[in-house]
C-alpha positions as CSV (number, residue, x, y, z in Angstrom):
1,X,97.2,99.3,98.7
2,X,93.7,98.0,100.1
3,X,93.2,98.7,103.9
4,X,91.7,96.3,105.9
5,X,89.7,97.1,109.1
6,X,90.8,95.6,112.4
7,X,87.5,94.1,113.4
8,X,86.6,94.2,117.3
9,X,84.0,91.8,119.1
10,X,82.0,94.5,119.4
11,X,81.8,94.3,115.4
12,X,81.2,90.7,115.2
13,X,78.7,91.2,118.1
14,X,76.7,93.6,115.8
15,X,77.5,91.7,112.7
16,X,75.6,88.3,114.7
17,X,72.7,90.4,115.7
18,X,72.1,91.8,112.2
19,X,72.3,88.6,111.0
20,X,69.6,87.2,112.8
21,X,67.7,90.0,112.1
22,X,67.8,89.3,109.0
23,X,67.4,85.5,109.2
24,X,63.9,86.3,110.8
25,X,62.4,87.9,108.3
26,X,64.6,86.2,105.0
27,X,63.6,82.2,106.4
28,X,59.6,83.5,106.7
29,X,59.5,85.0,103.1
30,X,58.2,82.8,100.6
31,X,60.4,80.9,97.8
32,X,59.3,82.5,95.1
33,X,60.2,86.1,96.4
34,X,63.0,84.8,97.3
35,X,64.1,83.6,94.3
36,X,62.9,87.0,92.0
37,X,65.4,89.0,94.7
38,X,68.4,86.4,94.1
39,X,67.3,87.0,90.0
40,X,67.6,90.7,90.7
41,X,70.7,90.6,92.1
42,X,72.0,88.4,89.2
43,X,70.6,91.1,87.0
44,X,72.5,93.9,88.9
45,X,75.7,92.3,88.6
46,X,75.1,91.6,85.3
47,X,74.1,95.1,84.3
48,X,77.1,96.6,86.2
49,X,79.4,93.8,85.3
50,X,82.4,95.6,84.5
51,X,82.1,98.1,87.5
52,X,82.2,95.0,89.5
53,X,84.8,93.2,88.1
54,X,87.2,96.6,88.7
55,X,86.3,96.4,92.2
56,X,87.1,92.6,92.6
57,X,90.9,93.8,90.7
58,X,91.3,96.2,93.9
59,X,89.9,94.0,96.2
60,X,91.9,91.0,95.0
61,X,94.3,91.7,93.1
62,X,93.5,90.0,90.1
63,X,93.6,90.6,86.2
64,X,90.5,92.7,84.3
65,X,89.7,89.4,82.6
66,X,89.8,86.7,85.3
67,X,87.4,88.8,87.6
68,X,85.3,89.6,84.6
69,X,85.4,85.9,83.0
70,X,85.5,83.9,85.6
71,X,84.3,85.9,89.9
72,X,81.6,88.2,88.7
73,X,80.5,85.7,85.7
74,X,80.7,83.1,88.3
75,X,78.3,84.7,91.0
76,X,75.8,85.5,88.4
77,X,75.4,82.1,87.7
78,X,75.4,81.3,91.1
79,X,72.4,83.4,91.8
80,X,70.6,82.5,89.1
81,X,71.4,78.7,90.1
82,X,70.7,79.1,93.4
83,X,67.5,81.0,92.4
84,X,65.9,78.1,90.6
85,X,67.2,75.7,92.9
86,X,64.9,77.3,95.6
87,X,61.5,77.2,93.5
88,X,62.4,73.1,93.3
89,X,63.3,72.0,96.8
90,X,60.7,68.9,97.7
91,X,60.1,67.3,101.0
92,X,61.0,63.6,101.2
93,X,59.4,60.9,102.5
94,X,60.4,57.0,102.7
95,X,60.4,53.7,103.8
96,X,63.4,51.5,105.7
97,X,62.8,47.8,105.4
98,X,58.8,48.3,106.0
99,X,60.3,49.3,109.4
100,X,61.3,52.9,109.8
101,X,60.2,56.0,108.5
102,X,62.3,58.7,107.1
103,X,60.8,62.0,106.4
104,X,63.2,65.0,105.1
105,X,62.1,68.5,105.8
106,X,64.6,71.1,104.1
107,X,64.4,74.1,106.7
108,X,66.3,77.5,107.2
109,X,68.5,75.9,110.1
110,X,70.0,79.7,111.1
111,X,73.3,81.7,111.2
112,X,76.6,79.9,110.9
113,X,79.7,81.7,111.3
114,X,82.7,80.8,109.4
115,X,85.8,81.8,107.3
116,X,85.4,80.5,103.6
117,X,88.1,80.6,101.7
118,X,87.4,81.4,98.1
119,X,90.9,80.7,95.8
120,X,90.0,80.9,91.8
């Protein structure tokens, strides 16, 4: 059986903070070193798949092959994805009716807080 810490304010105080430390320096660094850390990681994973999966069986509960087949597998792809996905964000730019002007600028908007559920 997994224990599960009881969290105080104080912890989600210093969990905010370190976030926006983080988001300082991680929204200022450019895509392309973004993207080769979000590759590493993929590579990690990948490299210690199975040592991952083991710990997504105690964490979770699940079976040796769904956390190897289908969680870790699945956030190596997502890294990767998300990798390449940065290097090809473009600004957009357009016109309304000749009127109006609409210009998209894709921008690190800050930290978010939330509880995501994740049920594979």
């Amino acid at each position: 059986m997994q224990k599960i810490p009881d969290s105080t304010e104080d912890d989600i105080n210093l969990a905010v903070e370190a976030a926006h430390t983080a988001f300082s320096k991680w929204s200022k660094t450019q895509r392309s070193v973004r993207a080769n850390i979000m590759y590493r990681i993929a590579d990690i994973l990948e490299s210690r798949l199975k040592e991952f999966a083991e710990a997504e069986v105690r964490d979770q509960g699940k079976t040796i092959t769904f956390a190897t087949n289908v969680d870790i597998n699945r956030a190596i792809y997502n890294f990767r994805y998300f990798a390449g996905y940065i290097l090809h964000i473009e600004e957009k730019a357009s016109f309304l009716d000749g009127r109006a002007f609409n210009y998209v600028k894709r921008t690190p908007s800050g930290v978010a807080g939330l509880i995501s559920p994740w049920n594979l």
